[in-house]
CHARMM internal coordinates of N, CA and C (Angstrom, degrees):
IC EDIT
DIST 1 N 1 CA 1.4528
DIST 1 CA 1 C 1.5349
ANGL 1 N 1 CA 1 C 112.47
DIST 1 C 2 N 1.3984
ANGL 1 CA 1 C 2 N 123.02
DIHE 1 N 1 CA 1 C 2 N -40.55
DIST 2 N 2 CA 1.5043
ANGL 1 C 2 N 2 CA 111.55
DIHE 1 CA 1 C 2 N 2 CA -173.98
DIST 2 CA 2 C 1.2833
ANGL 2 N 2 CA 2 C 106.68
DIHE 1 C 2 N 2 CA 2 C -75.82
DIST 2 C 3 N 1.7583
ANGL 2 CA 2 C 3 N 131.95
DIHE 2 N 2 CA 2 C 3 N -26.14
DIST 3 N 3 CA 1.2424
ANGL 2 C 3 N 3 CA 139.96
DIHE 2 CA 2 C 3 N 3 CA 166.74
DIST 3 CA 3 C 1.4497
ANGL 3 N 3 CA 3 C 117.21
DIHE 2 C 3 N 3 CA 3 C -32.01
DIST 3 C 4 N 1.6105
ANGL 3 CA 3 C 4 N 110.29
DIHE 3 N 3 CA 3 C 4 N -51.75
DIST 4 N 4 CA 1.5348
ANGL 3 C 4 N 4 CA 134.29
DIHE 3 CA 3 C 4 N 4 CA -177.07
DIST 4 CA 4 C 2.0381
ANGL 4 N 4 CA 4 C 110.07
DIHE 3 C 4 N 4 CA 4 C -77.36
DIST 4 C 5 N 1.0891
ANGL 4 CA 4 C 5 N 94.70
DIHE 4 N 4 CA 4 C 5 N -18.91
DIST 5 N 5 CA 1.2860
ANGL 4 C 5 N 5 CA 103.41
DIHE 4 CA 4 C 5 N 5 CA -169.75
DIST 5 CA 5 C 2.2120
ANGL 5 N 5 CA 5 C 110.19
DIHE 4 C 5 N 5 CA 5 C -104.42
DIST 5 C 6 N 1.3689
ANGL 5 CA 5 C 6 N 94.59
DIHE 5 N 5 CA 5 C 6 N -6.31
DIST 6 N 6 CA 1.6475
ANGL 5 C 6 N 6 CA 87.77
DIHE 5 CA 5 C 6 N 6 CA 167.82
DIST 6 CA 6 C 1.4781
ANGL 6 N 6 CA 6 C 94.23
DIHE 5 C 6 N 6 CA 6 C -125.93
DIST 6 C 7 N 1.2806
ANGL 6 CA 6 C 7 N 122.16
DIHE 6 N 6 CA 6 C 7 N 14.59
DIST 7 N 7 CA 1.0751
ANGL 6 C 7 N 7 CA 103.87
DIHE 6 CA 6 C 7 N 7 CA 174.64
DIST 7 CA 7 C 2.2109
ANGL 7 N 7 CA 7 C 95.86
DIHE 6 C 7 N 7 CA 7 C -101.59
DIST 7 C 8 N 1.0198
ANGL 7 CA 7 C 8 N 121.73
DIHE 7 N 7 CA 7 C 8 N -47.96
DIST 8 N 8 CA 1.3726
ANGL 7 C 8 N 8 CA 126.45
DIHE 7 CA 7 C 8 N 8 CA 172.12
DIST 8 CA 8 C 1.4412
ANGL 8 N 8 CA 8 C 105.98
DIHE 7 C 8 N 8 CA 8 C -41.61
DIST 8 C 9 N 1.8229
ANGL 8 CA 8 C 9 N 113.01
DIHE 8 N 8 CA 8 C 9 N -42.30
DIST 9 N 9 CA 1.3674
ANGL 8 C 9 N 9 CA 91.87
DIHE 8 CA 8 C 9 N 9 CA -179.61
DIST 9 CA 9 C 1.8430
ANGL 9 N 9 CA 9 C 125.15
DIHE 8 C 9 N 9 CA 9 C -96.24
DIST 9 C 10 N 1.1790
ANGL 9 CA 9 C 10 N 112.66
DIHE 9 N 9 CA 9 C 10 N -6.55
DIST 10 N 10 CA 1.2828
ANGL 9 C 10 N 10 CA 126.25
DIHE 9 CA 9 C 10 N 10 CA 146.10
DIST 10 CA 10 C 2.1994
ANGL 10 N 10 CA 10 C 124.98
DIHE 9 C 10 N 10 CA 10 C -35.41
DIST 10 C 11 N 1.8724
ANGL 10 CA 10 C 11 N 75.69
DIHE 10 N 10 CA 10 C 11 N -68.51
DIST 11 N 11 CA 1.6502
ANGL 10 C 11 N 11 CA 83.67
DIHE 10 CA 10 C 11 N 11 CA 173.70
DIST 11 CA 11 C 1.6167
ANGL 11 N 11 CA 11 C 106.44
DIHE 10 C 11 N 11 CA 11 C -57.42
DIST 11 C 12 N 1.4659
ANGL 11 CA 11 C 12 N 140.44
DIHE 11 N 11 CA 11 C 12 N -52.27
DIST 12 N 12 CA 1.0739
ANGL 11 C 12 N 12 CA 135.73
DIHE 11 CA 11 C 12 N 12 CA -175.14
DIST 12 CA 12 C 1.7985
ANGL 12 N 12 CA 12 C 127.07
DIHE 11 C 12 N 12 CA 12 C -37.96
DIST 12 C 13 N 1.4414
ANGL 12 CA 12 C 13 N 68.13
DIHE 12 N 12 CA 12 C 13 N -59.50
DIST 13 N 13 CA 1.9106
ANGL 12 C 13 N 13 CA 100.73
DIHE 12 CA 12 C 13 N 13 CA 167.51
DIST 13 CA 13 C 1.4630
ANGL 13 N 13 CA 13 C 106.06
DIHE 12 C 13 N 13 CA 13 C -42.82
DIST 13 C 14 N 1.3814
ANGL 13 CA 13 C 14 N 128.42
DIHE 13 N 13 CA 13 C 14 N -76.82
DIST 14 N 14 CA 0.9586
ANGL 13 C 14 N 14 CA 125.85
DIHE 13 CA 13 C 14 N 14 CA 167.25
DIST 14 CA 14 C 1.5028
ANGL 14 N 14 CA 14 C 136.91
DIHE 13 C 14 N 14 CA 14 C -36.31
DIST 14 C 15 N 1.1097
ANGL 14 CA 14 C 15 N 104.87
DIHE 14 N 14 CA 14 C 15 N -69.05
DIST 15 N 15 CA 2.3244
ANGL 14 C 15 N 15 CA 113.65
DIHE 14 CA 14 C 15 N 15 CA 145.65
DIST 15 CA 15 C 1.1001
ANGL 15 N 15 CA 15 C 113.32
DIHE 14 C 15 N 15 CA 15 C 13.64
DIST 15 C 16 N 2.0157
ANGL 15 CA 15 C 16 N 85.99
DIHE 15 N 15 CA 15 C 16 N -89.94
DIST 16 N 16 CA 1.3983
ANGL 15 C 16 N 16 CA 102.05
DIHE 15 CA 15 C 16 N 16 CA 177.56
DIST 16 CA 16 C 1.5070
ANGL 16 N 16 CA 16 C 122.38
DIHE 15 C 16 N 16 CA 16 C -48.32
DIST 16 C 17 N 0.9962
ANGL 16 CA 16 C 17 N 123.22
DIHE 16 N 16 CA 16 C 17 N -59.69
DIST 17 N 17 CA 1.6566
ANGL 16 C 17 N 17 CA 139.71
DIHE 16 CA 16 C 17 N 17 CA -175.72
DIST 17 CA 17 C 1.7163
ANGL 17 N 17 CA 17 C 101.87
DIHE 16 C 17 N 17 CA 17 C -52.45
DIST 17 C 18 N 0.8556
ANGL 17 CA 17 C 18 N 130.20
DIHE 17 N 17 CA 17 C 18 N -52.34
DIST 18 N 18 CA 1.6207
ANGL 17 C 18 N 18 CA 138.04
DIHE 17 CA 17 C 18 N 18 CA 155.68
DIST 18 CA 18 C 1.6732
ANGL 18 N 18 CA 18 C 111.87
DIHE 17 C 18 N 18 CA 18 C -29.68
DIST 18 C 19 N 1.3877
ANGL 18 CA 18 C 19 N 90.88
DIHE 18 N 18 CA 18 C 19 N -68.97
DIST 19 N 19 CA 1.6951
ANGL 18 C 19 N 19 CA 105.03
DIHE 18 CA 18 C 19 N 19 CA -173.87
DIST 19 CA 19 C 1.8053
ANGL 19 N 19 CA 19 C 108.15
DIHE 18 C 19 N 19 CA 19 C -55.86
DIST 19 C 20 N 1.5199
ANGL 19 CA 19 C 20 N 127.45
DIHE 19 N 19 CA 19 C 20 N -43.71
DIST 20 N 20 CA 0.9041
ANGL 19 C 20 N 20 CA 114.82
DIHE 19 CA 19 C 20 N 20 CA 151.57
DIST 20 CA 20 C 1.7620
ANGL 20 N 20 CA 20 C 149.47
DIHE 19 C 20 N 20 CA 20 C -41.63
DIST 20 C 21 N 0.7968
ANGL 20 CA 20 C 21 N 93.56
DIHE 20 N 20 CA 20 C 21 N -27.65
DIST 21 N 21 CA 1.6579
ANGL 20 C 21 N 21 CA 124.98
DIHE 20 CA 20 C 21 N 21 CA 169.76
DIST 21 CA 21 C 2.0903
ANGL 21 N 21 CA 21 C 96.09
DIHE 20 C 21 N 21 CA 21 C -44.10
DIST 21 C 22 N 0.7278
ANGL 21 CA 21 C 22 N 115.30
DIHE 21 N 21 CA 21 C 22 N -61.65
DIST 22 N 22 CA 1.6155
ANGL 21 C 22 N 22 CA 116.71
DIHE 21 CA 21 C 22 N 22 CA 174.10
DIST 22 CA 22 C 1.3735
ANGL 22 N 22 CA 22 C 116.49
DIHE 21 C 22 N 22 CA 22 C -66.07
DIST 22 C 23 N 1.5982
ANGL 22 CA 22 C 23 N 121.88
DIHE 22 N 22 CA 22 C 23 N -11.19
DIST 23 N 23 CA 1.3652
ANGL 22 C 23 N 23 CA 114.38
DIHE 22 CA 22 C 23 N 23 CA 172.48
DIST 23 CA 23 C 1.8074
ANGL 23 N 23 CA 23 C 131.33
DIHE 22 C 23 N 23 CA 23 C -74.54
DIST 23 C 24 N 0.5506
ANGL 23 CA 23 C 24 N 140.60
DIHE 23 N 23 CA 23 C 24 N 154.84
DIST 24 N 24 CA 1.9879
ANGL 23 C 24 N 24 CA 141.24
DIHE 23 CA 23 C 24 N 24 CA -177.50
DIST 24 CA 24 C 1.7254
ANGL 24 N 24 CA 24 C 89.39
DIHE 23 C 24 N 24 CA 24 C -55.69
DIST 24 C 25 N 1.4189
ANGL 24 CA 24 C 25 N 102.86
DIHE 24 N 24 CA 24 C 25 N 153.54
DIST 25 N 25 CA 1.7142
ANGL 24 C 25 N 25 CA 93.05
DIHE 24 CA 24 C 25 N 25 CA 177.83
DIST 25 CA 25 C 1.4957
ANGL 25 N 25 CA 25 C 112.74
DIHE 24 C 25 N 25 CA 25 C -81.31
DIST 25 C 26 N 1.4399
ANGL 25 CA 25 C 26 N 138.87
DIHE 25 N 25 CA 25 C 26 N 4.02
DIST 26 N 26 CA 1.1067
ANGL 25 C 26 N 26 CA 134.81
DIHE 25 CA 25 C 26 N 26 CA 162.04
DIST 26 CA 26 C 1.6651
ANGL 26 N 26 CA 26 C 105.58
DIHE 25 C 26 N 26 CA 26 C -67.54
DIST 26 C 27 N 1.2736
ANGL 26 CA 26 C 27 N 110.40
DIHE 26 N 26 CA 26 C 27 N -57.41
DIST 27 N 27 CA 1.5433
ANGL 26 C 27 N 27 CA 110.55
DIHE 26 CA 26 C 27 N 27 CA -162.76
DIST 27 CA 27 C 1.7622
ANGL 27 N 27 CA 27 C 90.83
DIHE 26 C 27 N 27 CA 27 C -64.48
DIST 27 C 28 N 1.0782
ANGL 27 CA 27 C 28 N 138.73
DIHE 27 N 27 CA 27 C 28 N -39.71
DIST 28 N 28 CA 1.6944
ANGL 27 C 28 N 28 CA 131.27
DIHE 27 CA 27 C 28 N 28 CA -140.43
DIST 28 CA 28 C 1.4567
ANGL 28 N 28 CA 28 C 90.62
DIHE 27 C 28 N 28 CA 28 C -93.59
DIST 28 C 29 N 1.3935
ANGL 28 CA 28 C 29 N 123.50
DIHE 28 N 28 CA 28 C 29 N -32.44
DIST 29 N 29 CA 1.4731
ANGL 28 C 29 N 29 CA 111.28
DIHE 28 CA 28 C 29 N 29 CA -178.53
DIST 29 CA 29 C 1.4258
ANGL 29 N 29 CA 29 C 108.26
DIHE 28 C 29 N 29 CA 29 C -71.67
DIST 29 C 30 N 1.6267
ANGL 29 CA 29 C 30 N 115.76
DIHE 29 N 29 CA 29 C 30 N -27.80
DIST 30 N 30 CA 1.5317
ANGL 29 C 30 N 30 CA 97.98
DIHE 29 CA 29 C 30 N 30 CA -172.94
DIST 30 CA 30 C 1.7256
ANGL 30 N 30 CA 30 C 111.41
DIHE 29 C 30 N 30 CA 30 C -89.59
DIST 30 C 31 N 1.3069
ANGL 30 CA 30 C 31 N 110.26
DIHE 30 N 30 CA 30 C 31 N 3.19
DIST 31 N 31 CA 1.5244
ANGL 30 C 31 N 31 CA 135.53
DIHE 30 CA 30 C 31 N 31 CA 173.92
DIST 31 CA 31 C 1.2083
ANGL 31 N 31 CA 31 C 101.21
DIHE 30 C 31 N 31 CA 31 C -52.33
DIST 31 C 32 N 1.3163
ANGL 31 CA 31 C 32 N 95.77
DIHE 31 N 31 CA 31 C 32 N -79.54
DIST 32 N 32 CA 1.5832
ANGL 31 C 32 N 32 CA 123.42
DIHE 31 CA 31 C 32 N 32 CA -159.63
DIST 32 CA 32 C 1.8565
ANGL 32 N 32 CA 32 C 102.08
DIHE 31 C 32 N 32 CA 32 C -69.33
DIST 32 C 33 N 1.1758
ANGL 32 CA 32 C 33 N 115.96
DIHE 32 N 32 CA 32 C 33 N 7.91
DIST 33 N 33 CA 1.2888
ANGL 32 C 33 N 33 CA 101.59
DIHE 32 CA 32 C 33 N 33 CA 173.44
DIST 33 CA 33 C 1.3706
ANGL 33 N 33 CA 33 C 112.72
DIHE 32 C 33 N 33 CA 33 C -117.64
DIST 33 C 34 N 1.5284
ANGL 33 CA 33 C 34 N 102.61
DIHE 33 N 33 CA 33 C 34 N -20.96
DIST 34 N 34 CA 1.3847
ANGL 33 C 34 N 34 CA 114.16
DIHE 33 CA 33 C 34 N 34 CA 170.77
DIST 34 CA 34 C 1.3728
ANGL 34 N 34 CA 34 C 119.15
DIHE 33 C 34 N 34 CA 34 C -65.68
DIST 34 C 35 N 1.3807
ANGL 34 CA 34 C 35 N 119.79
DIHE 34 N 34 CA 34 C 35 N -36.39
DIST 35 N 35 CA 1.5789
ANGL 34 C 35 N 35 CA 127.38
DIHE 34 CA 34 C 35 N 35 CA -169.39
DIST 35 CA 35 C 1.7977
ANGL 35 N 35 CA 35 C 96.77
DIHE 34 C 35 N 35 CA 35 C -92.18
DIST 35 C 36 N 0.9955
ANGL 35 CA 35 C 36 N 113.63
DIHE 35 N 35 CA 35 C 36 N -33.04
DIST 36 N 36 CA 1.7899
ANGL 35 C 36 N 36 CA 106.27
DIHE 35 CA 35 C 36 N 36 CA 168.85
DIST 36 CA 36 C 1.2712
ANGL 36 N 36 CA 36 C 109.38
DIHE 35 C 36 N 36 CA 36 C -63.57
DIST 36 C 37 N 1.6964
ANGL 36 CA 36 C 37 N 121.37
DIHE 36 N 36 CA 36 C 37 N -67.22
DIST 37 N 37 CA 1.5807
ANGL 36 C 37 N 37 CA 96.79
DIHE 36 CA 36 C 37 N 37 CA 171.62
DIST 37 CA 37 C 1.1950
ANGL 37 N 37 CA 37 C 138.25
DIHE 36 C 37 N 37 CA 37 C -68.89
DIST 37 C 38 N 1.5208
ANGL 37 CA 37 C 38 N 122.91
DIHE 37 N 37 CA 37 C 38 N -4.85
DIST 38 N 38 CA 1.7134
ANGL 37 C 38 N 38 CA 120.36
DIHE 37 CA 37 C 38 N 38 CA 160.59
DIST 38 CA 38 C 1.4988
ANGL 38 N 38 CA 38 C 99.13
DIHE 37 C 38 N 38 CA 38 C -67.64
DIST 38 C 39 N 1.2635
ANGL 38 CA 38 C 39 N 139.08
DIHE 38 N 38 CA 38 C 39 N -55.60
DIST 39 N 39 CA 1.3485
ANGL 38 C 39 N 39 CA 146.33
DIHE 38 CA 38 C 39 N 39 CA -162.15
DIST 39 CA 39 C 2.2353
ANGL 39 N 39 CA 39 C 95.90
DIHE 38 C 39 N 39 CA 39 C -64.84
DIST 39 C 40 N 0.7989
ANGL 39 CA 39 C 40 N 106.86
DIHE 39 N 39 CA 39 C 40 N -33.47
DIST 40 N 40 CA 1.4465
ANGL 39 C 40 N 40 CA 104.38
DIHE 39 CA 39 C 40 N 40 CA -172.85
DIST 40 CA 40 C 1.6286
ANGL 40 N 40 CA 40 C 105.79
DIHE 39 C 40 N 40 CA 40 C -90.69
DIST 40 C 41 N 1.6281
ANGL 40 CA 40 C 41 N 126.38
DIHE 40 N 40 CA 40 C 41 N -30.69
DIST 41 N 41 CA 1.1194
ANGL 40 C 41 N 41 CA 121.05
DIHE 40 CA 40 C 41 N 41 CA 169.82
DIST 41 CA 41 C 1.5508
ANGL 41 N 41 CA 41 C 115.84
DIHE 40 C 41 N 41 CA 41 C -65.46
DIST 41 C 42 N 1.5793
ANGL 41 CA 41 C 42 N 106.16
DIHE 41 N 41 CA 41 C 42 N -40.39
DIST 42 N 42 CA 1.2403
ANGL 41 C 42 N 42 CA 104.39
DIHE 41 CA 41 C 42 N 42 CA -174.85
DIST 42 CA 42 C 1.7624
ANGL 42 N 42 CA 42 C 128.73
DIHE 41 C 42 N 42 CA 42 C -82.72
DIST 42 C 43 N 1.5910
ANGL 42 CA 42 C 43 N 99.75
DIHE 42 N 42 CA 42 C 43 N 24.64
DIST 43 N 43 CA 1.7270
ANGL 42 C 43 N 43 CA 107.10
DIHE 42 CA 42 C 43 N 43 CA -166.97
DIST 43 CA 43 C 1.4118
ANGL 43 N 43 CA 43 C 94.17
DIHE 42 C 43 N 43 CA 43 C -74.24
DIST 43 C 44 N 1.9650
ANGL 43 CA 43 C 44 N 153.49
DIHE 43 N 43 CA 43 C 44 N -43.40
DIST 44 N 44 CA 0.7851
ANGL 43 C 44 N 44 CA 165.57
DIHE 43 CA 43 C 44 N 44 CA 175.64
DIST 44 CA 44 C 1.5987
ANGL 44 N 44 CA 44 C 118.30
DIHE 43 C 44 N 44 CA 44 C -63.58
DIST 44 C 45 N 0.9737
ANGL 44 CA 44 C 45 N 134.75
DIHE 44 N 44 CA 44 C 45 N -2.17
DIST 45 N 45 CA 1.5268
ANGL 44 C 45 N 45 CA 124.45
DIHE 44 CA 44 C 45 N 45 CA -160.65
DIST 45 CA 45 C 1.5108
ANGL 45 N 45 CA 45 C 105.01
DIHE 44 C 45 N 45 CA 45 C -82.62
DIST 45 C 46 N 1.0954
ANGL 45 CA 45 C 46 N 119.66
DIHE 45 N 45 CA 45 C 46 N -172.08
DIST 46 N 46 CA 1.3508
ANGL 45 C 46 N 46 CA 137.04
DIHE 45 CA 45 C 46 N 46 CA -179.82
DIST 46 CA 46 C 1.9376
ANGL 46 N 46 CA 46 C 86.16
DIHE 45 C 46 N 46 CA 46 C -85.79
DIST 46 C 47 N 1.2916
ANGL 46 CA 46 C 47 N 89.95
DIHE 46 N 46 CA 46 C 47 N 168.25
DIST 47 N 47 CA 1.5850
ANGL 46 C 47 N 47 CA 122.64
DIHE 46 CA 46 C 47 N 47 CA 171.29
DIST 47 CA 47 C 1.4905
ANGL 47 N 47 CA 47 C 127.74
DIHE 46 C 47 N 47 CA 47 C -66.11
DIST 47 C 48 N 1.2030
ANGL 47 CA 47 C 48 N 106.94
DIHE 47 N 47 CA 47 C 48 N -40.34
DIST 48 N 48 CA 1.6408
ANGL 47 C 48 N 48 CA 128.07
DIHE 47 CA 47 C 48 N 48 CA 153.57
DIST 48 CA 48 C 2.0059
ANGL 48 N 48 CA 48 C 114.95
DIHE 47 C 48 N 48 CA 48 C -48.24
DIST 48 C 49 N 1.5507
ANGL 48 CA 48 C 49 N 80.24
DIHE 48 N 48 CA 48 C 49 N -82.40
DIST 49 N 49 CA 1.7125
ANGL 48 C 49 N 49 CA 89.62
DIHE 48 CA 48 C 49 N 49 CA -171.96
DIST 49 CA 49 C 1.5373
ANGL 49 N 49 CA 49 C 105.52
DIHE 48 C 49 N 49 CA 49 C -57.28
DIST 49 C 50 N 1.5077
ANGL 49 CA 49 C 50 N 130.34
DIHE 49 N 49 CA 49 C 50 N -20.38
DIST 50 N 50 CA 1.3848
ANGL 49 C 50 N 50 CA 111.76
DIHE 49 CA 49 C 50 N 50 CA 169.79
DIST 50 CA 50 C 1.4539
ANGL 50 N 50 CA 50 C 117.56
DIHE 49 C 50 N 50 CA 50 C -89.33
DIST 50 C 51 N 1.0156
ANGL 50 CA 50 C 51 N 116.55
DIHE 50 N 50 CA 50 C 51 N -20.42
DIST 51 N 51 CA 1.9863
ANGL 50 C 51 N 51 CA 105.47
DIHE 50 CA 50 C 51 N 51 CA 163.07
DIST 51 CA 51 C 1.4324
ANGL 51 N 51 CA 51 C 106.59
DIHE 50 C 51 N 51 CA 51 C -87.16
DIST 51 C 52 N 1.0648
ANGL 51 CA 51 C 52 N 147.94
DIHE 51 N 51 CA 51 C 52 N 30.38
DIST 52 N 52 CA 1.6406
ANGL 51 C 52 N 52 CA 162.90
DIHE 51 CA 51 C 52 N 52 CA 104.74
DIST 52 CA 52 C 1.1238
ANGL 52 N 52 CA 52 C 110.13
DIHE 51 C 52 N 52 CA 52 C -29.95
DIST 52 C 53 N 1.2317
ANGL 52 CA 52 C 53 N 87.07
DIHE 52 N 52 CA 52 C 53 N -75.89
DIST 53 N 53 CA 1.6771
ANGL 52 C 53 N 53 CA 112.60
DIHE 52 CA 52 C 53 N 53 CA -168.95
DIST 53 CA 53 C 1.4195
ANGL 53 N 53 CA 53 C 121.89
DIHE 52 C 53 N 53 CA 53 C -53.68
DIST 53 C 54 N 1.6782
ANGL 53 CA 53 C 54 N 116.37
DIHE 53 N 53 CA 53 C 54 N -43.20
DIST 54 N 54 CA 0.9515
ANGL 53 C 54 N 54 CA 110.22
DIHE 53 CA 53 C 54 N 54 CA -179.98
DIST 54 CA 54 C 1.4874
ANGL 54 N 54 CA 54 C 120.20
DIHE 53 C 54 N 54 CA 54 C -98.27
DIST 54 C 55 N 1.8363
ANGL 54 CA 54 C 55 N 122.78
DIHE 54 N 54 CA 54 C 55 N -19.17
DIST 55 N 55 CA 1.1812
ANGL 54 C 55 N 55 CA 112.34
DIHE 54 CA 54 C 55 N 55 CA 125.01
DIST 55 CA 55 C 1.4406
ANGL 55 N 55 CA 55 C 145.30
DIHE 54 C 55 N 55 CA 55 C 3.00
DIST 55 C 56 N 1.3597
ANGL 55 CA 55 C 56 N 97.90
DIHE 55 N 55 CA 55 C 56 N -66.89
DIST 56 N 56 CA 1.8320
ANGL 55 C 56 N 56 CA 113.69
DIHE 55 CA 55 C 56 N 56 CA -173.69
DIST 56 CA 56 C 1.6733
ANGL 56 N 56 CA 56 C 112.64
DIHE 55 C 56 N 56 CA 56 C -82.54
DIST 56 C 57 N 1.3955
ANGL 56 CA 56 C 57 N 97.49
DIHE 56 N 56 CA 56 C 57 N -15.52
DIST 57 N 57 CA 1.7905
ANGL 56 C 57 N 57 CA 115.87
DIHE 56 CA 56 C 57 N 57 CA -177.52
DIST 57 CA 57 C 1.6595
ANGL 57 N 57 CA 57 C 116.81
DIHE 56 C 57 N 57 CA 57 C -87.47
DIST 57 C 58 N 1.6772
ANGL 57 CA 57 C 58 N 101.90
DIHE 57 N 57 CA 57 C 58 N -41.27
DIST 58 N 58 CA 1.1749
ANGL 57 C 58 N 58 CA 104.80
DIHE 57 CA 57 C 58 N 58 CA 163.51
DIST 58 CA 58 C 1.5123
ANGL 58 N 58 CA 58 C 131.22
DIHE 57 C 58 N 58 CA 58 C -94.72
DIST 58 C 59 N 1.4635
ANGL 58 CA 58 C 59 N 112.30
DIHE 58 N 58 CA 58 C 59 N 9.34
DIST 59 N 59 CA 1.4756
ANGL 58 C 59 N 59 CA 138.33
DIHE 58 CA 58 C 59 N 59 CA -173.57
DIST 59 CA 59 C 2.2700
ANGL 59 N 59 CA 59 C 85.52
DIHE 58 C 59 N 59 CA 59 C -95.95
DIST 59 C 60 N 1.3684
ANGL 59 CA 59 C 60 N 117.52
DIHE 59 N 59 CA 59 C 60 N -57.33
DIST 60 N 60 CA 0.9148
ANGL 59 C 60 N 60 CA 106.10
DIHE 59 CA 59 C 60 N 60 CA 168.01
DIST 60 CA 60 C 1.7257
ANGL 60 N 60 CA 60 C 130.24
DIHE 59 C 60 N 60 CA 60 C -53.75
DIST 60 C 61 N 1.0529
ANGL 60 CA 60 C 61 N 97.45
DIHE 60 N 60 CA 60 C 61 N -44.86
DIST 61 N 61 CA 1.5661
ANGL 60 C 61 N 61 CA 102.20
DIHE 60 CA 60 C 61 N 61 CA -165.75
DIST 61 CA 61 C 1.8760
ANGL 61 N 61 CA 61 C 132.56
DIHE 60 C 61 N 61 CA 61 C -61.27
DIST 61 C 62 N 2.2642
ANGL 61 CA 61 C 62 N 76.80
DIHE 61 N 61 CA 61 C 62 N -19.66
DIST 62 N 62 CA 1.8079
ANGL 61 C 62 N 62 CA 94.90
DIHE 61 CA 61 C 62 N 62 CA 179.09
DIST 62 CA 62 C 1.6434
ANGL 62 N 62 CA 62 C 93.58
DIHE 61 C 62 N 62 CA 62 C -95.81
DIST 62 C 63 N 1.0783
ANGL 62 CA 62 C 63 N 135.70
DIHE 62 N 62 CA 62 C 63 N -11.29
DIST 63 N 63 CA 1.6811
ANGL 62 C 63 N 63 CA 130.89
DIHE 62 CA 62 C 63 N 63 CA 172.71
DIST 63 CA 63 C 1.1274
ANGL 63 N 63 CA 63 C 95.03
DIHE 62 C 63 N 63 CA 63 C -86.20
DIST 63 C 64 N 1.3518
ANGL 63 CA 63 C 64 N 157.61
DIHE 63 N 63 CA 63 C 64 N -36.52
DIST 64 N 64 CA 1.3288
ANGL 63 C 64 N 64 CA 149.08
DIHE 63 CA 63 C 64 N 64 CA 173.97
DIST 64 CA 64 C 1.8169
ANGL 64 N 64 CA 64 C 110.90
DIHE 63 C 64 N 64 CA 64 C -57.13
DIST 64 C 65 N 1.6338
ANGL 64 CA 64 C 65 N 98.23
DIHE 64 N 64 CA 64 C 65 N -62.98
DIST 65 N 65 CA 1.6449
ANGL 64 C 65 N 65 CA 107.44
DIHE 64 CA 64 C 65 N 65 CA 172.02
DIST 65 CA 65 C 1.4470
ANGL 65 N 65 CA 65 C 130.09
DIHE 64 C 65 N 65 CA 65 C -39.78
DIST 65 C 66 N 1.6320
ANGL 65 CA 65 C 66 N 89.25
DIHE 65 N 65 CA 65 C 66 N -38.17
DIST 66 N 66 CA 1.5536
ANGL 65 C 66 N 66 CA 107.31
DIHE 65 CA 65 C 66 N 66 CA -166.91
DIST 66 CA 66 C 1.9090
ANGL 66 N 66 CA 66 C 91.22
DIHE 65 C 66 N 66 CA 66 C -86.72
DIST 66 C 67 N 1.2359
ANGL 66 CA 66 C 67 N 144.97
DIHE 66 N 66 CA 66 C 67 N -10.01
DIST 67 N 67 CA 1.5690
ANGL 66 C 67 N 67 CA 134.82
DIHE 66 CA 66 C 67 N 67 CA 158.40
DIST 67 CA 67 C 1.4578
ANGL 67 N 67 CA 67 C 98.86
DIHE 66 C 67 N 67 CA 67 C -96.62
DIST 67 C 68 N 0.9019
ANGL 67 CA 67 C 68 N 137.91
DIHE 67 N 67 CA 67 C 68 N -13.45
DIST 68 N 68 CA 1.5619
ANGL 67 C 68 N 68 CA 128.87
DIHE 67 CA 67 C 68 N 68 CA 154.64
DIST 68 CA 68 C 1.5880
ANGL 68 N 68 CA 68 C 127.60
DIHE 67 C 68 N 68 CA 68 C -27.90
END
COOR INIT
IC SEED 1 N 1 CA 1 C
IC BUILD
């Protein structure tokens, strides 16, 4: 299970970081720093708040795709 679980949040990670790629380089640099330190705060949490978390990350990432 944790195998499946850094690998989902890896792929996410990436997503996002991808999906930025179409932003102006003002907006994508402050992107990409925002989603590294949410992604780096959230390496510790409980079990709960990280399937939240990544929920709400990949709940973002297909509303981003989907104005793509």
């Amino acid at each position: 299970m944790p195998g499946r679980h850094v690998s989902r949040v890896r792929a996410l990670y990436k997503r996002v970081l991808q999906l930025h790629r179409v932003l102006p380089p003002d907006l994508k640099a402050l992107g990409d720093q925002y989603v590294k330190d949410e992604f780096r705060r959230h390496k510790i949490v409980g079990s709960d708040e990280a399937q939240r978390f990544l929920q709400e990350w990949e709940d973002m990432s297909r509303n981003l795709d989907a104005c793509i």
